[in-house]
N, C-alpha and C positions, 0 to 999 in steps of 0.2 A: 404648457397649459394652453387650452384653446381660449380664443376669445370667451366663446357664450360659456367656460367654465369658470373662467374670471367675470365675468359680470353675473353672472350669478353669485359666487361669493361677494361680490360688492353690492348688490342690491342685499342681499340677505345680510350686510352689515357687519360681515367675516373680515377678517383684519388682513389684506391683500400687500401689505408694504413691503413684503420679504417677495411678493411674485413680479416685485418691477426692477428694472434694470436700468437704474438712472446714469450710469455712464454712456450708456446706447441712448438717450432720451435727444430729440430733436423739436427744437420749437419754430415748425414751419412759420414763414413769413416775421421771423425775428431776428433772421441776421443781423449783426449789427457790423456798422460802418465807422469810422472815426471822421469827421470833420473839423475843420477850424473854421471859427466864426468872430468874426471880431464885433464886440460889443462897444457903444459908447459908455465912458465913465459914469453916468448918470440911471445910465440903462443896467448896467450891471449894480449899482447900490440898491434901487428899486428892486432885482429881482432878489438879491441876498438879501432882505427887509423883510422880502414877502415869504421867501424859503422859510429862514426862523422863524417865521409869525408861524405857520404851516405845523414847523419841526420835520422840513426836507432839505436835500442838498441843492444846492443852485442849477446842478443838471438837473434832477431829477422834475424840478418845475419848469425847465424849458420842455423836457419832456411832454408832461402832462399837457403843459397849454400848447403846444406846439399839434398834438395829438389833437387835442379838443377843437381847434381849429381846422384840421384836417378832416376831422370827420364830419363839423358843420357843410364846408366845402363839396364830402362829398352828398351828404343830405340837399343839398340846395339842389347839387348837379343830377342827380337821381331826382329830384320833382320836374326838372324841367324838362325830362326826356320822355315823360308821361305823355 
């Protein structure tokens, strides 16, 4: 199927989920990496407090804040190139 014949059935609201091929699917700039990070004791109870408050895994809030940071960073660095 050609693109503009799939986005036509997806704008017209046609049920498209049998024309994707999600084992061929690739999510540019998502690779992921494994790291170790060693946390202090105090620092890791604080962030599993806040996961359960939430209802997330303790990666998944380093994630988030780790990202949220990142992209103030790169806002900041993008005004000052103006």
């Amino acid at each position: 199927m050609k693109a503009s014949e799939f986005d036509e059935k997806f704008d017209s609201d046609e049920d498209v989920i049998d024309e994707l091929e999600f084992e061929k699917a690739k999510r540019p700039m998502r690779k992921q990496k494994r790291v170790n990070v060693d946390f202090p004791e105090w620092m890791l109870e604080s962030l599993d407090e806040e996961a359960a408050r939430i209802g997330v895994t303790r990666q998944s809030i380093i994630k988030v804040w780790l990202a949220e940071r990142l992209e103030q960073i790169e806002k900041h660095n993008i005004g000052k190139q103006v």
